[in-house]
Backbone as CSV, one residue per row, in Angstrom:
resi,resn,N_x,N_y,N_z,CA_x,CA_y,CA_z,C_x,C_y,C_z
1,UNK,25.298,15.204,66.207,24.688,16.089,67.203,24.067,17.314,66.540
2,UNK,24.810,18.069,65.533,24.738,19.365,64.741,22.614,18.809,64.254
3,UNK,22.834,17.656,63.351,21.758,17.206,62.662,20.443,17.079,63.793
4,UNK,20.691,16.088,64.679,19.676,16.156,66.096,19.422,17.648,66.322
5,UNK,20.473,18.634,66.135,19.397,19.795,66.916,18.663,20.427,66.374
6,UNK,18.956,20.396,64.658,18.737,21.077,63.441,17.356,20.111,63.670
7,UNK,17.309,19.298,63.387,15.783,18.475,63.909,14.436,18.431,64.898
8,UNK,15.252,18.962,65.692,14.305,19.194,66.911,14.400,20.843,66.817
9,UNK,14.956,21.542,66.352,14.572,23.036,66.540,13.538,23.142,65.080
10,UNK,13.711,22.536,63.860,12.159,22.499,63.009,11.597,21.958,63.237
11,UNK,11.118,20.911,63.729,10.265,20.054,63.948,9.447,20.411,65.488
12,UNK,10.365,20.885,66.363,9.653,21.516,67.184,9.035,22.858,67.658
13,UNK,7.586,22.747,68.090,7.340,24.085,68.426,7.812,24.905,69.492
14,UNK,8.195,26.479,68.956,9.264,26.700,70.157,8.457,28.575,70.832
15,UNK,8.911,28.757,71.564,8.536,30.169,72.657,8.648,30.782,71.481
16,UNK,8.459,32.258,71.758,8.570,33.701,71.226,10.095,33.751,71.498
17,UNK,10.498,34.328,70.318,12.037,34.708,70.428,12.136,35.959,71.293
18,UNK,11.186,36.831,71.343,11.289,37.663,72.370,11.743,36.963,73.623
19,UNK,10.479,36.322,74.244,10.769,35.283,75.412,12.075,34.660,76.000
20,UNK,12.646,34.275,74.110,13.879,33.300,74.709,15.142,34.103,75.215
21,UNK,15.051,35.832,73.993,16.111,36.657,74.314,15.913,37.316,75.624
22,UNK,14.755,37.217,76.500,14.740,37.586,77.980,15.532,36.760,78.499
23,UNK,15.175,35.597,78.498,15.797,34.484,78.961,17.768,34.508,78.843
24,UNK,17.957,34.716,77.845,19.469,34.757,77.758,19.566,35.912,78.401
25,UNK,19.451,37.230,77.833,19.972,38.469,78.833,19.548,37.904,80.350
26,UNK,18.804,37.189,80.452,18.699,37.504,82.229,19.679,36.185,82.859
27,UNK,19.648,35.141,81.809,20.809,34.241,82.757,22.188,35.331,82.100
28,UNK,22.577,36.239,81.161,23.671,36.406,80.898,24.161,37.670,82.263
29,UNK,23.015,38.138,82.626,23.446,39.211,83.630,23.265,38.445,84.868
30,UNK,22.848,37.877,85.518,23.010,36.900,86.665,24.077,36.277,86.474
31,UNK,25.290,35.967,85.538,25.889,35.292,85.318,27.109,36.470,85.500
32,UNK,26.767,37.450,85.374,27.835,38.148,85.544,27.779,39.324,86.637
33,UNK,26.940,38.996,87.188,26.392,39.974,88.890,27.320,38.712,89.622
34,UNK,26.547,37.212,89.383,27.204,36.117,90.452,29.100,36.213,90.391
35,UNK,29.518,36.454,89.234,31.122,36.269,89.083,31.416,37.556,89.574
36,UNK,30.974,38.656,89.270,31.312,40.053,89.722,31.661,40.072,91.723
37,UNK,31.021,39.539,92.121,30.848,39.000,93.827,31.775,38.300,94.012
38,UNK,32.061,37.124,93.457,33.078,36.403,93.726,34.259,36.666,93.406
39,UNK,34.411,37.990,92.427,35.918,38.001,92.458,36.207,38.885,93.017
40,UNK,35.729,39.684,94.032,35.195,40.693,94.913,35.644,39.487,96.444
41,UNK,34.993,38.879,96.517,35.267,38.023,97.530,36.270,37.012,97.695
42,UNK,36.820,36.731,96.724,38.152,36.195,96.002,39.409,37.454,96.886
43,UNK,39.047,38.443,95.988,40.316,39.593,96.307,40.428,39.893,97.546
44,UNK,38.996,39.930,98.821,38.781,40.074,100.152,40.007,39.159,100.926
45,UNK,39.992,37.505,100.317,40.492,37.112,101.175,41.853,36.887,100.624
46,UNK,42.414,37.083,99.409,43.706,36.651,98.994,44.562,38.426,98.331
47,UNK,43.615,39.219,98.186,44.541,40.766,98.223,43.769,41.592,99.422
48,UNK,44.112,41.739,100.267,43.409,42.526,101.086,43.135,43.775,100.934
49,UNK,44.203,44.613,100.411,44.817,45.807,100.125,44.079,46.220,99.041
50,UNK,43.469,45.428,97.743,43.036,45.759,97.002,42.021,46.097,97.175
51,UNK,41.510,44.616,97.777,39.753,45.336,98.111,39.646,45.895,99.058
52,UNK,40.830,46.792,99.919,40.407,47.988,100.787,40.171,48.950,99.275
53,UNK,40.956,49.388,98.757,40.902,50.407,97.651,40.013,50.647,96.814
54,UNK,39.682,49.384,96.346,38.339,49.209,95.699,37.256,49.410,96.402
55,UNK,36.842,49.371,97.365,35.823,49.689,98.092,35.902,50.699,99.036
56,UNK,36.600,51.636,98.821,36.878,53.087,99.455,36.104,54.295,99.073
57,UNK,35.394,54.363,100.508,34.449,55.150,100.425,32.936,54.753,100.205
58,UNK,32.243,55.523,100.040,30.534,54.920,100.093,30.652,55.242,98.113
59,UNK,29.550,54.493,97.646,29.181,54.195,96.424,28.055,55.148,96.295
60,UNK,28.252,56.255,95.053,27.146,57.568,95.307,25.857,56.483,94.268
61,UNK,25.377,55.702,94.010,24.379,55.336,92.963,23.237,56.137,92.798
62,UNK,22.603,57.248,93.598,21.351,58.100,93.529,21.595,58.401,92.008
63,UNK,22.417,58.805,90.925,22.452,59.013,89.649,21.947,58.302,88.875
64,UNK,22.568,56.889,88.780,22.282,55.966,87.835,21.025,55.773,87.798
65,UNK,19.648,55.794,88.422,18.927,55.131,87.954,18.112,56.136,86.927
66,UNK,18.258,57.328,86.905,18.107,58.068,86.265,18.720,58.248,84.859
67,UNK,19.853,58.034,84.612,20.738,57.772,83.814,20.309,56.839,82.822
68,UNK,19.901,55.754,83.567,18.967,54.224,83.078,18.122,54.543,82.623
69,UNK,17.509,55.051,82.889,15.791,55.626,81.975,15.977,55.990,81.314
70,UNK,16.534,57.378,81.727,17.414,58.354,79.855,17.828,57.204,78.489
71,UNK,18.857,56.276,78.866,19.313,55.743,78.070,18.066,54.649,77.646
72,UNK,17.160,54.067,78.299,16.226,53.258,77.515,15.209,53.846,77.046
73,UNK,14.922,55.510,77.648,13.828,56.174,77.129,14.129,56.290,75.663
74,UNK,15.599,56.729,75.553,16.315,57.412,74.122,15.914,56.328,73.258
75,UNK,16.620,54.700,73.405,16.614,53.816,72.936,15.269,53.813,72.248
76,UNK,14.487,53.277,73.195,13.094,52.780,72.506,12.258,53.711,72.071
77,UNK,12.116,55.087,72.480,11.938,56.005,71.607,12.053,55.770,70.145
78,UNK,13.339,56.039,70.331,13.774,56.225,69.112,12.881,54.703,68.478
79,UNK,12.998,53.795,68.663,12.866,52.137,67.831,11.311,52.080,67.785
80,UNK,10.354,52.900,68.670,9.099,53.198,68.358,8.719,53.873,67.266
81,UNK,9.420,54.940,66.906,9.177,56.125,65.973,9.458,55.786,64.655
82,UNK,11.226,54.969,64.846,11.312,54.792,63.929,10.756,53.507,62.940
83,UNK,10.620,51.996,63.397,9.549,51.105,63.270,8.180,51.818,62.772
84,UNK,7.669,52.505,63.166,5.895,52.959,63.067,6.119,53.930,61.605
85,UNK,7.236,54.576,61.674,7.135,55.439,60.380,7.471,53.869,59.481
86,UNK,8.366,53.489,59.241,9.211,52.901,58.430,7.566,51.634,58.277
87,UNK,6.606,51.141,59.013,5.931,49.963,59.063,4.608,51.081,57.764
88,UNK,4.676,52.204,57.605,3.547,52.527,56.750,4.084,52.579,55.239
89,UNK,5.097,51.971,55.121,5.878,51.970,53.484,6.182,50.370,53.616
90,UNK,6.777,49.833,54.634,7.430,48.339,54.476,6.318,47.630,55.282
91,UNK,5.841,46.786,54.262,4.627,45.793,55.331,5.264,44.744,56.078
92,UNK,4.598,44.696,57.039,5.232,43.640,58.295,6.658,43.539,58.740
93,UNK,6.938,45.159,58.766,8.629,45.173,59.222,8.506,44.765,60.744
94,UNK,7.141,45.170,61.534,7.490,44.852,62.629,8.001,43.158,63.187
95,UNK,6.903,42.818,62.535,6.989,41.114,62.166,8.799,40.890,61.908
96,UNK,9.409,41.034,60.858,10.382,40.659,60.929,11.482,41.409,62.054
97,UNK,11.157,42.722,62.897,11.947,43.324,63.322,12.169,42.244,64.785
98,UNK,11.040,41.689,64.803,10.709,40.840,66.353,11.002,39.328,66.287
99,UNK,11.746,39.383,64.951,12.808,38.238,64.646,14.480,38.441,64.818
100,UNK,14.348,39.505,64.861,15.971,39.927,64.893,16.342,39.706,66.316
101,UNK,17.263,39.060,66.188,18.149,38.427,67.646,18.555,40.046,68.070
102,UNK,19.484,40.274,67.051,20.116,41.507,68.302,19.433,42.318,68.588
103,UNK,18.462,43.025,67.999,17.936,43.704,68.702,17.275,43.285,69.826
104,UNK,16.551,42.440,70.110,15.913,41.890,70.690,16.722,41.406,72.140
105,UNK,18.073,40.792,71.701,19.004,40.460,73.246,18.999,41.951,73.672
106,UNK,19.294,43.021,72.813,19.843,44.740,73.300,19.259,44.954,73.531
107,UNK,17.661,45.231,73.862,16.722,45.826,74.119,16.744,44.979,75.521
108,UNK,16.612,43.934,75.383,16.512,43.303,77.128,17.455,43.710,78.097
109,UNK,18.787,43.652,77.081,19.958,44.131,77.809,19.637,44.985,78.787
110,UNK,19.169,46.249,78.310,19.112,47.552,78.273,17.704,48.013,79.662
111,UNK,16.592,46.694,79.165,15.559,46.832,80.195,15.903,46.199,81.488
112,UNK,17.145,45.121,81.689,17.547,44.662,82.567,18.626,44.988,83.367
113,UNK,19.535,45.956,82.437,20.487,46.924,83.457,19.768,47.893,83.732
114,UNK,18.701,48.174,83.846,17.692,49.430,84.773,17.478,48.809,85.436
115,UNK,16.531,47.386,85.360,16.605,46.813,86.577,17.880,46.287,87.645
116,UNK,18.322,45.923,87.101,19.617,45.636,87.651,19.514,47.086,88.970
117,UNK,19.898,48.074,88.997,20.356,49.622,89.244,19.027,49.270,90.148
118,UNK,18.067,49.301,90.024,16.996,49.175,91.079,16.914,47.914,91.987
119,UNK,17.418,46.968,91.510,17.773,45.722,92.539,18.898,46.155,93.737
120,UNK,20.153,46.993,93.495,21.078,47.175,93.929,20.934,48.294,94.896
121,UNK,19.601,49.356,94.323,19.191,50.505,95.189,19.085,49.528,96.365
122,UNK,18.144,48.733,96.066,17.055,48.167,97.240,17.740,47.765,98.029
123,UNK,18.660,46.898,98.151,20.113,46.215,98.757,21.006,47.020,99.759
124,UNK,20.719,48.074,99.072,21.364,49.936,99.683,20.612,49.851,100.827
125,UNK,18.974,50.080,100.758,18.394,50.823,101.742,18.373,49.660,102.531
126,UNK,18.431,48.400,102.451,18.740,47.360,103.246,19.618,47.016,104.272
127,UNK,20.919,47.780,103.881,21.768,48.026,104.411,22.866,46.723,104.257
128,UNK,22.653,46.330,103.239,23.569,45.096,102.950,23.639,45.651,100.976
129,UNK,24.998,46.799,100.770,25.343,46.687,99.510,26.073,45.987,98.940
130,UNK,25.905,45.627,97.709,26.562,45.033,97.219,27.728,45.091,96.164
131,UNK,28.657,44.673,96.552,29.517,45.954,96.437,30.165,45.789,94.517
132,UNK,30.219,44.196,94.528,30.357,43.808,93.480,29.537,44.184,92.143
133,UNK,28.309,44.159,92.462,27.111,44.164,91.573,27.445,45.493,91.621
134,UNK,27.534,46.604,92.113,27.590,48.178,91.885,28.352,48.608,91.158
135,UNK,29.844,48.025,91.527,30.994,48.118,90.538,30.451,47.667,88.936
136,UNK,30.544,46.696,88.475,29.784,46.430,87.509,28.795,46.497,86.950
137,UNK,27.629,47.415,87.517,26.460,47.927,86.961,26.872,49.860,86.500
138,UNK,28.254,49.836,87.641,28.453,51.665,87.640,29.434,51.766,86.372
139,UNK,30.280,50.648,86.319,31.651,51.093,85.445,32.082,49.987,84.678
140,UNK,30.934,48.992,84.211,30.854,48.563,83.250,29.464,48.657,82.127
141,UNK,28.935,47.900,82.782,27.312,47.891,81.688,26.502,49.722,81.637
142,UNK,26.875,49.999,82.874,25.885,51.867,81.850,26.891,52.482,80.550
143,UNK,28.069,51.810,81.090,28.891,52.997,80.216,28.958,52.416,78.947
144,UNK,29.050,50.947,79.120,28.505,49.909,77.456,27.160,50.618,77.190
145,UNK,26.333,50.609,77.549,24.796,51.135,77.407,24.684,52.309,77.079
146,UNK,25.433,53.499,77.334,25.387,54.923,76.887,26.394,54.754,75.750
147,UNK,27.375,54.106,75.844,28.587,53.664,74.373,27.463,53.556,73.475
148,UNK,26.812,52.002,73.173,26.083,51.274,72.106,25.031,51.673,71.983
149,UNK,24.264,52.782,72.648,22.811,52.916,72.341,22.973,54.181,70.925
150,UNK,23.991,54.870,70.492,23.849,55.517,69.123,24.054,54.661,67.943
151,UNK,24.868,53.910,68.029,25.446,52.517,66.955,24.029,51.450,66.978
152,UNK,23.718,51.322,67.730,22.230,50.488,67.872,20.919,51.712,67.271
153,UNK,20.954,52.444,67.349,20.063,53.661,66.633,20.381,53.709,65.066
154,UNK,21.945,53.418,64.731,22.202,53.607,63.239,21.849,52.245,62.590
155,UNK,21.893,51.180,63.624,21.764,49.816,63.456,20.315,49.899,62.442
156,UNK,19.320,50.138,63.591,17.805,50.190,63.042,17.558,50.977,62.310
157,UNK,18.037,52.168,61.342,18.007,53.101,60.307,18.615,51.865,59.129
158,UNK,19.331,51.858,59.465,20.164,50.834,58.370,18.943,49.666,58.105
159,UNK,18.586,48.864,59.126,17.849,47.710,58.862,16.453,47.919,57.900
160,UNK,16.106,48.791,58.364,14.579,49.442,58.030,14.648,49.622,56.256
161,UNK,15.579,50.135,55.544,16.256,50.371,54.791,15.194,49.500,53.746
162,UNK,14.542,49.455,52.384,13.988,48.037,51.640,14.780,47.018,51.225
163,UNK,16.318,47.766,50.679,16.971,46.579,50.198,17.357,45.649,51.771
164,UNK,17.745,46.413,52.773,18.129,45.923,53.749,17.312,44.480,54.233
165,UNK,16.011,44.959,53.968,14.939,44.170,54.432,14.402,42.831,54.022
166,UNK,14.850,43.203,52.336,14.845,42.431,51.536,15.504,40.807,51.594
167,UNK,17.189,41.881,51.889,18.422,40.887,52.160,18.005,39.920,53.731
168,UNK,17.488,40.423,54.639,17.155,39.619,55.660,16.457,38.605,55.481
169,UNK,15.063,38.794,54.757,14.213,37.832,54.164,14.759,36.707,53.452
170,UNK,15.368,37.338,52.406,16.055,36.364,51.572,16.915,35.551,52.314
171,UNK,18.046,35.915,53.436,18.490,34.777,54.127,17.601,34.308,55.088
172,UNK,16.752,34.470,55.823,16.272,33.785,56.600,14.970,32.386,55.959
173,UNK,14.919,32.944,54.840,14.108,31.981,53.860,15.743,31.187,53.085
174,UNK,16.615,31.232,52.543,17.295,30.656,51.968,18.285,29.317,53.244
175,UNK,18.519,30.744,54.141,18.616,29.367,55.778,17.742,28.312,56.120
176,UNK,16.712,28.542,56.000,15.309,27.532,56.556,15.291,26.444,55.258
177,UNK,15.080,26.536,54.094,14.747,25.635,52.910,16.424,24.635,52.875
178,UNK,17.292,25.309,53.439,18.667,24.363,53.590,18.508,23.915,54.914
179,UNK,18.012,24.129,55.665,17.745,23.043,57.260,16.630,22.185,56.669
180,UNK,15.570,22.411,56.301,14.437,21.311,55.885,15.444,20.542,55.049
181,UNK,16.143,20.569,53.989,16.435,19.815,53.405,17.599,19.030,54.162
182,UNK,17.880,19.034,54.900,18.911,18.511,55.683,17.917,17.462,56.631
183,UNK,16.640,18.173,57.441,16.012,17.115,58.407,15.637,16.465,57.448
184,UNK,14.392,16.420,56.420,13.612,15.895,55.638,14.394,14.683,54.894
185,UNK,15.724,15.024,54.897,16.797,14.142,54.026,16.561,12.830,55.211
186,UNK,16.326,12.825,56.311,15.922,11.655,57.276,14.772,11.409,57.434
187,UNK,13.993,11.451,56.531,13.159,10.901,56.520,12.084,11.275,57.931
188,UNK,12.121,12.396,58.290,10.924,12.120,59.277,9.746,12.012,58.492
189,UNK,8.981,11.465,59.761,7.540,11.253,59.770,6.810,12.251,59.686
190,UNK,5.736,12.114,59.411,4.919,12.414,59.206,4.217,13.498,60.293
191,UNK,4.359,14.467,59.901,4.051,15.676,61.263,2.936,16.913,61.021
192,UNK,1.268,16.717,61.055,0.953,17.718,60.715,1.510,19.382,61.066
193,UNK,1.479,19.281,62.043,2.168,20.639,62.670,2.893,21.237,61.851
194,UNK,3.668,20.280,61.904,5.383,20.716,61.204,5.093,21.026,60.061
195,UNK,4.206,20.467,59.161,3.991,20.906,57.974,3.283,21.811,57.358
196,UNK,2.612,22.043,58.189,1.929,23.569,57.985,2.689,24.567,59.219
197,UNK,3.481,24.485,59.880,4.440,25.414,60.320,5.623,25.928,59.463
198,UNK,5.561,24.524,58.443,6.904,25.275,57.316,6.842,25.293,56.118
199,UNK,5.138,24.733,55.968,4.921,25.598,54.505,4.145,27.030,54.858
200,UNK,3.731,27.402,55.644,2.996,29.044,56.021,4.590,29.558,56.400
201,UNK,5.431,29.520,56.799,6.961,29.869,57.091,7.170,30.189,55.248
202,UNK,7.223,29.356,54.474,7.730,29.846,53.520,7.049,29.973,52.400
203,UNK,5.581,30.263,52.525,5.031,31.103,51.828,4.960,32.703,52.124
204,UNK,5.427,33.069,53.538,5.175,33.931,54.177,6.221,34.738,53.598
205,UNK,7.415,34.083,53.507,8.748,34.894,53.080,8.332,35.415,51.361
206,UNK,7.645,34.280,50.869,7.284,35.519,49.604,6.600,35.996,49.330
207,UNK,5.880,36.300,50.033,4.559,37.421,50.401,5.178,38.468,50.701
208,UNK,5.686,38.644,51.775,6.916,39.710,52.093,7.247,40.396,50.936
209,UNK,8.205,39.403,50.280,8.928,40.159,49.356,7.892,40.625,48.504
210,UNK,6.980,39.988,48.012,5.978,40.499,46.663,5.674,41.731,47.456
211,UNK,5.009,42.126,48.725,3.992,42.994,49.180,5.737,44.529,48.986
212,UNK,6.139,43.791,49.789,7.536,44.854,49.619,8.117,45.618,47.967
213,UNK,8.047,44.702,47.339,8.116,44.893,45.846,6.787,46.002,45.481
214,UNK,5.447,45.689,45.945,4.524,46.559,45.309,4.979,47.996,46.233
215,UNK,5.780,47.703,47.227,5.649,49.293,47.973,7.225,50.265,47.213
216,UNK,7.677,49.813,46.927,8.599,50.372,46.977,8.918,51.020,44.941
217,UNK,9.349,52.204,45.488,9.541,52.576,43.982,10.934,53.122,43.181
218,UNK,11.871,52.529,43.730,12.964,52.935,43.440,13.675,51.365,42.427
219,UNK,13.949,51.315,41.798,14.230,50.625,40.434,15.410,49.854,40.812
220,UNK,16.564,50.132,41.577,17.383,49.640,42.299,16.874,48.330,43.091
221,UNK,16.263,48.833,44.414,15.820,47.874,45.316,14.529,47.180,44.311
222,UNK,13.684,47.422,43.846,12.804,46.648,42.984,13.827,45.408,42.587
223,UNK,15.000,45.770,41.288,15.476,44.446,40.859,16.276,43.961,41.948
224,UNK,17.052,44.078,43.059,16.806,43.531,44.082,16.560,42.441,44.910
225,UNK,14.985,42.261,44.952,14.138,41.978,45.660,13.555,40.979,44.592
226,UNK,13.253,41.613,43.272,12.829,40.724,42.082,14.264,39.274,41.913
227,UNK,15.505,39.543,42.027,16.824,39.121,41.858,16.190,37.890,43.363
228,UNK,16.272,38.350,44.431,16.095,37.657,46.116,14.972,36.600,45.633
229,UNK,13.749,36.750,44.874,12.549,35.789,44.780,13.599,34.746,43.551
230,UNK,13.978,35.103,43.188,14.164,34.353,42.106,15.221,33.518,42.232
231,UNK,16.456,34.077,42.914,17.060,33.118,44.123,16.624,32.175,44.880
232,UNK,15.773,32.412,45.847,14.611,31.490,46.165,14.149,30.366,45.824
233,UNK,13.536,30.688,44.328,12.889,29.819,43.728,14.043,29.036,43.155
234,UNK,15.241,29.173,42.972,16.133,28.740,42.151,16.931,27.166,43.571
235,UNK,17.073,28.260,44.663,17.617,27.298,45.910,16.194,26.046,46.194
236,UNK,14.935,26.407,46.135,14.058,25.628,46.670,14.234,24.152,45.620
237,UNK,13.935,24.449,44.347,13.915,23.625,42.974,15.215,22.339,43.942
238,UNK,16.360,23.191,44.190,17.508,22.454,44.092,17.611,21.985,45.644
239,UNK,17.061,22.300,46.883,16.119,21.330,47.814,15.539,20.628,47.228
240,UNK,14.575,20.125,46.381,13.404,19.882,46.524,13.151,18.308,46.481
241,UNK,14.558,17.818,45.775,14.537,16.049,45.602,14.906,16.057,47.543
242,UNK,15.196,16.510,48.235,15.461,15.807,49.364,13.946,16.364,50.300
243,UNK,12.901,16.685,49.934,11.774,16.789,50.599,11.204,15.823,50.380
244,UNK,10.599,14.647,51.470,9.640,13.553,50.694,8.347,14.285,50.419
245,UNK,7.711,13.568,50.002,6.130,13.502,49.271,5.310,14.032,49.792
246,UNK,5.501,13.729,50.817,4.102,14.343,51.850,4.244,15.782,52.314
247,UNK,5.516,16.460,52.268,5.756,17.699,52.296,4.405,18.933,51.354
248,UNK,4.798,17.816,50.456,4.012,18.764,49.067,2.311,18.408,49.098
249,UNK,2.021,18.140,50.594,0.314,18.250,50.769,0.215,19.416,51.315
250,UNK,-0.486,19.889,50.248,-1.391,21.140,50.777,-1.789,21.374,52.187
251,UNK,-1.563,22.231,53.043,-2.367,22.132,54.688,-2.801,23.373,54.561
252,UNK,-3.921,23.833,55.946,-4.541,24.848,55.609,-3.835,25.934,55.509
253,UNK,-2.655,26.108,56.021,-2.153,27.354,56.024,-1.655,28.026,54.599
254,UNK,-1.697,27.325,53.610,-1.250,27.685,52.680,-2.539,27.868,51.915
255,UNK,-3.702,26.184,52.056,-4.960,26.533,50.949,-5.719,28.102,51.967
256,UNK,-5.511,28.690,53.152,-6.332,29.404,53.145,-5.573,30.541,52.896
257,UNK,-4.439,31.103,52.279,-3.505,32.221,51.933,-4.096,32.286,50.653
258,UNK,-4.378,33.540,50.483,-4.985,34.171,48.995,-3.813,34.748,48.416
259,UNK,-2.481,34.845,48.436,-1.919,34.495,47.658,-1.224,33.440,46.931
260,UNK,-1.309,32.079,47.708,-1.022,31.122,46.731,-2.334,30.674,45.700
């Protein structure tokens, strides 16, 4: 099963990872608005007492949505400023930054518990609140969201970092050349796509590093990064009997790259 998926996730063309991490944050918070209700409606009919207590009194929410902005204004602020400075020394950080899973689930997180807070207003003036979804938008997820949004700020200082950047590259190129060699070991067929989707994939990773190498001038991260290519080249060699033949045809994505 492991091998089938490893197969069909290279071999197939897939969404924007942006896209897909909407997709998870929004079934992961529907998933937990729907259980939040039901155990709300659970306690209605089997503790009575509780959910008098729990639901005592009116729910002030006029705050939060304000609160919500603050905390995603801060957020992405900050991940604007800091990205745009950090992208005029490190080439194509944005490129790899819009590969990074977590940021990418946290940032949705973050755009979807605002929404969230405005779904629940609306429900208000409706006159049907909800009592579940409030509880858990008031006194769980803002207060995660005002918690993690400084640790997620040190997150992206840290990442931005060259060696940091370096080290990402290097695994996400040293991950990929050990999945090809795993599908390719079965012999697929013959796939233009695929083959110029994963030789421009991993010419791309050492472009990166070379262009990163010419920016940077600190002697440390230089050997580094010089150390990460050469790794590379050392893991690919030792792939390379399980790539068949046809791998190693040239497609355009590579003859039209002026650095190979």
């Amino acid at each position: 099963m492991l091998k089938k998926f490893h197969r069909w996730f290279l071999t197939t063309p897939h969404l924007p990872r942006s896209l897909v991490a909407f997709g998870l944050s929004l079934a992961a918070l529907a998933l937990l608005d729907s259980s939040a209700n039901l155990v709300l409606a659970h306690l209605k009919a089997t503790a009575p007492r509780l959910f008098a207590t729990l639901v005592a009194g009116t729910f002030d929410t006029g705050f939060a949505p304000e609160v919500w902005l603050s905390v995603i204004g801060l957020t992405l602020g900050t991940l604007i400023i800091v990205i745009s400075i950090a992208a005029q020394n490190i080439p194509k950080i944005t490129e790899l930054y819009m590969q990074d899973w977590t940021s990418l689930i946290y940032v949705w997180c973050l755009v979807l518990g605002g929404a969230h807070i405005f779904y629940i207003k609306s429900l208000q003036d409706l006159g049907t609140p909800p009592v579940g979804s409030i509880l858990l938008n008031l006194y769980a997820l803002l207060p995660l969201a005002i918690l993690t949004a400084l640790p997620y700020i040190f997150y992206i200082l840290k990442s931005i970092q060259p060696e940091s950047v370096a080290q990402q590259i290097y695994r996400c190129q040293y991950h990929y050349m050990t999945q090809l060699g795993v599908v390719l070991k079965e012999r697929v067929f013959y796939q233009p796509q695929f083959l110029r989707r994963s030789q421009a994939y991993l010419i791309a990773g050492l472009n990166q590093l070379e262009d990163l190498l010419t920016y940077v001038t600190f002697r440390g991260a230089q050997a580094e990064i010089i150390g990460a290519v050469s790794e590379l080249l050392q893991h690919y060699i030792s792939c390379k009997p399980n790539y068949p033949a046809y791998f190693f045809r040239l497609s355009s994505a590579v003859r039209g790259d002026i650095a190979f």
